[in-house]
C-alpha positions as CSV (number, residue, x, y, z in Angstrom):
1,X,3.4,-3.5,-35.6
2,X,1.0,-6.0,-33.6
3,X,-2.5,-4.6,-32.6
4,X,-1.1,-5.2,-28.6
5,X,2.1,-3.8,-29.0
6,X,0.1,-0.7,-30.4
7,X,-2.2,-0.5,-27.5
8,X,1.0,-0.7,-25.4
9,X,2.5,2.5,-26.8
10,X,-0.6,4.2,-26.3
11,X,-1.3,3.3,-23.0
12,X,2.1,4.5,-22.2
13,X,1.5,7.5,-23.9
14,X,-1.7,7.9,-21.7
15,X,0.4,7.3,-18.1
16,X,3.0,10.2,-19.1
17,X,-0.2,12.4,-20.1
18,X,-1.8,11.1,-16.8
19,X,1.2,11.3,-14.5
20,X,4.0,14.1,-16.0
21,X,1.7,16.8,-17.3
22,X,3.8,16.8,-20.8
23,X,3.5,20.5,-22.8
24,X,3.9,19.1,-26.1
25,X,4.0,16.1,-28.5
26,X,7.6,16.5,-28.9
27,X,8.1,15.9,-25.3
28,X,6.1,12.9,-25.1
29,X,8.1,11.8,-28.0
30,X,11.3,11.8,-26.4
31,X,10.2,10.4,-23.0
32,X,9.4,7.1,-24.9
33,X,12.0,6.9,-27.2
34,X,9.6,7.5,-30.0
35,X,8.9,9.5,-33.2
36,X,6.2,12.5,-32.8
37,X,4.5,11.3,-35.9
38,X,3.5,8.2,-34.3
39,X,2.8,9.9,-31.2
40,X,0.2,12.4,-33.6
41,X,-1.0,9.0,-35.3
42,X,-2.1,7.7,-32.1
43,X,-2.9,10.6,-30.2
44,X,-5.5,11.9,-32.8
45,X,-8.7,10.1,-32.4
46,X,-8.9,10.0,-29.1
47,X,-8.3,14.3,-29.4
48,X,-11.3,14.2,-31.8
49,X,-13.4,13.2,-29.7
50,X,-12.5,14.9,-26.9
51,X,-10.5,11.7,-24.7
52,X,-7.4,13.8,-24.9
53,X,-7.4,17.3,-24.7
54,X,-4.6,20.0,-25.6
55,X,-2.2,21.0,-23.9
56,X,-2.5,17.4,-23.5
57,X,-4.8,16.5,-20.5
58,X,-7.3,13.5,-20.1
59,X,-10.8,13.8,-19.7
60,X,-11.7,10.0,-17.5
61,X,-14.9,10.2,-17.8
62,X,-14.6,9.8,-21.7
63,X,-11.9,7.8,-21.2
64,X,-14.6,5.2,-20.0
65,X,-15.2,4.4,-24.2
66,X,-11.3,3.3,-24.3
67,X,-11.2,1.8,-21.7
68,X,-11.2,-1.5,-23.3
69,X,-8.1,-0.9,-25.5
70,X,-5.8,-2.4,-22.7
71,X,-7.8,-5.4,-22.0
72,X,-8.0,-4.3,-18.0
73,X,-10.9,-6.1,-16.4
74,X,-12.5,-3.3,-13.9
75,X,-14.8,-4.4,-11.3
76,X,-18.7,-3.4,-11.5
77,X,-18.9,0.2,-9.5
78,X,-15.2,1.7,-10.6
79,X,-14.5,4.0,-13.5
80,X,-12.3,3.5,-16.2
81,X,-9.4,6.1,-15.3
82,X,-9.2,4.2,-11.8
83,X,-7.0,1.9,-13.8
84,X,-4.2,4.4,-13.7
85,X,-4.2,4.8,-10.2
86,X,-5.1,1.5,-8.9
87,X,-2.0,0.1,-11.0
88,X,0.4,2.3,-9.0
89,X,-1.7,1.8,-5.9
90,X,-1.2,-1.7,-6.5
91,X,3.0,-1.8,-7.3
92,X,3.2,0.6,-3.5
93,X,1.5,-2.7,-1.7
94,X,4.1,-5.0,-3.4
95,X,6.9,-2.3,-2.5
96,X,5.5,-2.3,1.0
97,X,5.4,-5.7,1.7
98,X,9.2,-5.8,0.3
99,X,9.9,-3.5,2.8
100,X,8.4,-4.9,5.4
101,X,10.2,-8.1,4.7
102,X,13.1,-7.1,4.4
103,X,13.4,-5.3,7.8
104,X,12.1,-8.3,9.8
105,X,14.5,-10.5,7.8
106,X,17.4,-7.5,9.5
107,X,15.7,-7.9,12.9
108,X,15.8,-11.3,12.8
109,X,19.3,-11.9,11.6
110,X,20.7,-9.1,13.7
111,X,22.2,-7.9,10.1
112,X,23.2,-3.7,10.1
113,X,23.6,-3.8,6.2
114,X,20.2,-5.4,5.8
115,X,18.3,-2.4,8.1
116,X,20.0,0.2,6.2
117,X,18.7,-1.1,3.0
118,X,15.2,-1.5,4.6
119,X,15.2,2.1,6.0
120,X,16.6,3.3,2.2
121,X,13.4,1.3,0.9
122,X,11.2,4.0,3.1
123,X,12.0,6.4,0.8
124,X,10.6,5.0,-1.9
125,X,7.3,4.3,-0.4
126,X,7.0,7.9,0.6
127,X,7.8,8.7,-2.8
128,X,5.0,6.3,-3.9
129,X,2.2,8.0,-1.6
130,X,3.3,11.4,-3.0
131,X,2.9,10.3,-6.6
132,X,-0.2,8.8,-6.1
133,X,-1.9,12.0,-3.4
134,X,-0.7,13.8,-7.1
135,X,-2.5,11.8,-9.4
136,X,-5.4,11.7,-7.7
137,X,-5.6,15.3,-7.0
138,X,-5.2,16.4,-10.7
139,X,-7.7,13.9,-11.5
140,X,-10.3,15.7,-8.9
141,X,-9.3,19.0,-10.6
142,X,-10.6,17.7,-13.9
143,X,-13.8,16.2,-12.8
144,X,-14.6,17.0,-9.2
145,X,-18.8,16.2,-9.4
146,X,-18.1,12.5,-11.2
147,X,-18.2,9.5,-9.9
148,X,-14.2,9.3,-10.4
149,X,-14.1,11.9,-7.1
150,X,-14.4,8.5,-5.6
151,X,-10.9,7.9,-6.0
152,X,-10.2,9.7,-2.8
153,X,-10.0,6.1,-1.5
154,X,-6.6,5.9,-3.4
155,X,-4.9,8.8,-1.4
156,X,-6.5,7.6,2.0
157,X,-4.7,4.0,1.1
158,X,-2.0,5.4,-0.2
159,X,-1.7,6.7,3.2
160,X,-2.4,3.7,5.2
161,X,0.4,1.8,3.0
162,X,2.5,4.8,3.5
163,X,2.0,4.3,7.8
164,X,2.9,0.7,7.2
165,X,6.4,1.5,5.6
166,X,7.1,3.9,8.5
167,X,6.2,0.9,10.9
168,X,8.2,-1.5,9.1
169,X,11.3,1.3,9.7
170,X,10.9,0.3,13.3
171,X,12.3,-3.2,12.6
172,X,15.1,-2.0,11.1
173,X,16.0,0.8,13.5
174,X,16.1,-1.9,16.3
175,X,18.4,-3.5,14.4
176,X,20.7,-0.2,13.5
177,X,20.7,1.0,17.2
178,X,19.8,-2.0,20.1
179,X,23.1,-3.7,21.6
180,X,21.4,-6.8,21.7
181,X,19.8,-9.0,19.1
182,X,16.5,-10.4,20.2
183,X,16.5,-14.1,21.7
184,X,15.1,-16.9,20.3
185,X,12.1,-17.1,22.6
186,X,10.9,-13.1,21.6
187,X,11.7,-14.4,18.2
188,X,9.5,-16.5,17.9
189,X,6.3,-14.9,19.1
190,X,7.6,-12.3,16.4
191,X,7.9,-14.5,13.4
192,X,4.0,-15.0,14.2
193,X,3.0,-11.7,14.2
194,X,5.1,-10.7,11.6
195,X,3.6,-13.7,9.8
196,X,0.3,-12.9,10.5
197,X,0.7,-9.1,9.7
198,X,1.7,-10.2,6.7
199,X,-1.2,-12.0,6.0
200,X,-3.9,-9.3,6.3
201,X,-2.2,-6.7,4.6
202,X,-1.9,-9.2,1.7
203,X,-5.9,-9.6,2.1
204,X,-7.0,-6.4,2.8
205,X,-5.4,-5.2,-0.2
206,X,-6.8,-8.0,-2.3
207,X,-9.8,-6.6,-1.1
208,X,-9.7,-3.0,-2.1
209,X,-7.9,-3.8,-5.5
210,X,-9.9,-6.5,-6.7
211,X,-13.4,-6.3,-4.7
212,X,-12.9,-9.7,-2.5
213,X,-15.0,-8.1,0.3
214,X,-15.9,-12.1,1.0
215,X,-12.1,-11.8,2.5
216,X,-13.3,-9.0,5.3
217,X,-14.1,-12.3,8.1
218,X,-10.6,-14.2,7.1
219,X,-8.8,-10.9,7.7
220,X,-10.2,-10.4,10.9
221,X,-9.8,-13.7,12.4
222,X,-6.1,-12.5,11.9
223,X,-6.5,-9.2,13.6
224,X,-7.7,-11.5,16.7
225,X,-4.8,-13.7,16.4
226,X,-2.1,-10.5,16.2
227,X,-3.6,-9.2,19.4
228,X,-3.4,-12.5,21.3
229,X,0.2,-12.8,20.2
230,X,0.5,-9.1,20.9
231,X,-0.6,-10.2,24.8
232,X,2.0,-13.0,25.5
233,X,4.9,-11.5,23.5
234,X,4.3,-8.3,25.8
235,X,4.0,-10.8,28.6
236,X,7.3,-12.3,27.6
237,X,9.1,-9.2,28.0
238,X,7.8,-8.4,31.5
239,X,9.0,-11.2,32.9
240,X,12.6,-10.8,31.2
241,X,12.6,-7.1,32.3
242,X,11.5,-8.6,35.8
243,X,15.2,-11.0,35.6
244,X,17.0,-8.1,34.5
245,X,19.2,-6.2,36.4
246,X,17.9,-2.2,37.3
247,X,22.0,-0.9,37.2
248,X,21.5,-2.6,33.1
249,X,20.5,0.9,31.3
250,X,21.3,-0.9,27.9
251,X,19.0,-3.8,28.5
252,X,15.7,-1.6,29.8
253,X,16.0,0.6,26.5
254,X,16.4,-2.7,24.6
255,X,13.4,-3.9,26.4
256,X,11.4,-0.4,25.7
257,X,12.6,-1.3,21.9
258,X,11.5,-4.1,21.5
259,X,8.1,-3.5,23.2
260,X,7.7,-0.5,20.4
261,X,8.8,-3.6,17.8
262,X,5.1,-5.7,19.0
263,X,3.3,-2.4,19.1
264,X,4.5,-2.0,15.4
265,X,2.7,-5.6,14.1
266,X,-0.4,-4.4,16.3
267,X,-0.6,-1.5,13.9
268,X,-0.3,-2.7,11.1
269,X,-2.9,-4.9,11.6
270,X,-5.1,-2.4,12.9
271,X,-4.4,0.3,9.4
272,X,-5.5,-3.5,7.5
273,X,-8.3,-2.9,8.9
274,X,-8.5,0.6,8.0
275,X,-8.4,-0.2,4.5
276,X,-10.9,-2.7,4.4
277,X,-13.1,-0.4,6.0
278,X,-12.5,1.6,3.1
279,X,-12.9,-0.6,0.8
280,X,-16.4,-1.4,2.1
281,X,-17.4,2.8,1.6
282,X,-15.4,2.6,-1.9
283,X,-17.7,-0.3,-3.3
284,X,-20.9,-0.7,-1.3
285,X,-21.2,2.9,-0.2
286,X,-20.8,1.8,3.9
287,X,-19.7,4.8,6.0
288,X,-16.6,4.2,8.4
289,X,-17.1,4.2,11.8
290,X,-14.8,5.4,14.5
291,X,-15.2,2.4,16.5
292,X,-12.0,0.1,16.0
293,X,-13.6,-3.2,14.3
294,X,-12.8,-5.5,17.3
295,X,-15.2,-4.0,19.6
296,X,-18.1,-4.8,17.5
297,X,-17.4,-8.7,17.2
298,X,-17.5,-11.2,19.7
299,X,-13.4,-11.9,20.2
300,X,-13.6,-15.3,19.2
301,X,-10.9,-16.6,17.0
302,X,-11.7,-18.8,14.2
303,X,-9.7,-21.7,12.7
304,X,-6.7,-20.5,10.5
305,X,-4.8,-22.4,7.7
C-alpha cells in the first residue's frame, strides 16, 4: 500500500472520529469497509501521543503535529483541525451555488420539474448547516480556551450560506405557483443580478476559505452594481403594474412575486457581504460593524470584467 493511499485511510478514519462520534474500533471498521487491525495499526501512534483519544475523540490542538500528513496547505493564522470543517464548509458553497443555479435556470425557463428539484436541493443545504453547527460545537466542547474557538466563523457562515439556499427557494417557488412566466424584458435585468449575485458569493467565499481579503473591493463594486439593477428592475415592474389592469388579481400577486424575486438577489448580495465581514474578524481580528458596508463608501461603481 502507497504512503498516500495510507494517509487517505487515515484521514478518513479521522473525519468518522471527527464527524460520527464512533464507540469503538470495530465500528470504525465497518463504516469503511476495512479490517480493525489496520484500523489499530493506524490509529496507534497518534493514541500514544495523545492525537486520538479513547472512546475515540480528537484532541486539534495536537492534531496541529499531523497536520501535515494530508498535504493540506493552511493559511498563516488557522489551526490545523480547521481543515475538517472548512472542507465541508467549502462542499455547502459549491451545493449552494448548485442550488442557486438551478432555480434561476426554473425561473427562467418557466420549467415546474426543474423548481421542484431546486426546492428538494434546500434540503440538503439545511442538512449541510446542521452538520457543520455540530462539528463545530463538539470541537468547542473539546477545547473551548484555544485558538480553534475561532471556528465559530464556520457556524456563522454556515448560516449565511444556509440564508442563501432559502433565498434561492424563492426562484423556484415563483416558478411552482405564479400563472405567468416572467417576460423577456424582467428577464433580463434578472439574468444580471443573478449574474452578478453569483459573482460575489463565489468571491466572498474565496475569501473566507482561502484568505483572498485583496478580493473585499472587487466584491463590493458588485454589491453597487446588484443595487443599481435592483433600482431599475423594481422600476420596471412599476410601470407594468401601472399598464395592468386593477380587476387582474392574478397579475398584481405575480407582480408582488416577482418584486420578492429582486429583493432575493439584493440579499444575497448583502449576506456576501456578511461573510466577508467575517472573514475580515476571522483572519485580521476586525470587529463587525452593524453598519451595512455601503454606507461607509462613496457609491461609486468601478469598472467590471
Amino acid at each position: 500500500m502507497t504512503k498516500k493511499t495510507k494517509n487517505s485511510t487515515l484521514k478518513a478514519i479521522l473525519d468518522i472520529i471527527l464527524y460520527e462520534h464512533p464507540s469503538t474500533q470495530d465500528e470504525i471498521a465497518e463504516k469503511l469497509g476495512i479490517t480493525r487491525r489496520y484500523v489499530t495499526k493506524l490509529l496507534q501512534p497518534l493514541i500514544t501521543k495523545g492525537v486520538v483519544k479513547r472512546a475515540y475523540t480528537l484532541d486539534l490542538k495536537k492534531f496541529d503535529e499531523f497536520s501535515e500528513v494530508f498535504e493540506e496547505e493552511k493559511t498563516s493564522r488557522e489551526h490545523a483541525g480547521t481543515l475538517y470543517i472548512k472542507e465541508m464548509i467549502k462542499n455547502m458553497a459549491n451545493h449552494v451555488c448548485k442550488q442557486l443555479d438551478r432555480s434561476f435556470e426554473a425561473l427562467s425557463t418557466y420549467d415546474d420539474e426543474l423548481a421542484s428539484k431546486a426546492l428538494n436541493m434546500d434540503y440538503i443545504t439545511n442538512n449541510m448547516h446542521e452538520k457543520v453547527r455540530t462539528s463545530v460545537d463538539m470541537a468547542l466542547s473539546m477545547n473551548p480556551s484555544s485558538e480553534f474557538s475561532k471556528t465559530m466563523a464556520f457556524s456563522e457562515v454556515a448560516y449565511d450560506l444556509e440564508r442563501i439556499g432559502d433565498h434561492s427557494c424563492q426562484f423556484a417557488n415563483f416558478t411552482m405557483k405564479e400563472s405567468y412566466e416572467v417576460d423577456s424584458e424582467m428577464l433580463l435585468y434578472l439574468g444580471e443580478m443573478y449574474e452578478t449575485a453569483k459573482k460575489m458569493v463565489n468571491y466572498s467565499m474565496d475569501i473566507f476559505l482561502n484568505e483572498k481579503l485583496e478580493l473585499k473591493s472587487k466584491v463590493m463594486d458588485y454589491e453597487e452594481k446588484i443595487h443599481a439593477l435592483q433600482k431599475k428592475a423594481l422600476n420596471c415592474i412599476a410601470t407594468q403594474m401601472a399598464e395592468a389592469s386593477f380587476d387582474d388579481t392574478e397579475r398584481s400577486t405575480y407582480y408582488l412575486s416577482l418584486s420578492r424575486v429582486v429583493k432575493a438577489f439584493e440579499r444575497i448580495g448583502d449576506i456576501s457581504i456578511e461573510i466577508i465581514d467575517v472573514s475580515r474578524e476571522f483572519y485580521e481580528n476586525i470587529p463587525r460593524t452593524t453598519t451595512p458596508e455601503r454606507f461607509r463608501r462613496n457609491p461609486k461603481l468601478s469598472n467590471l470584467k
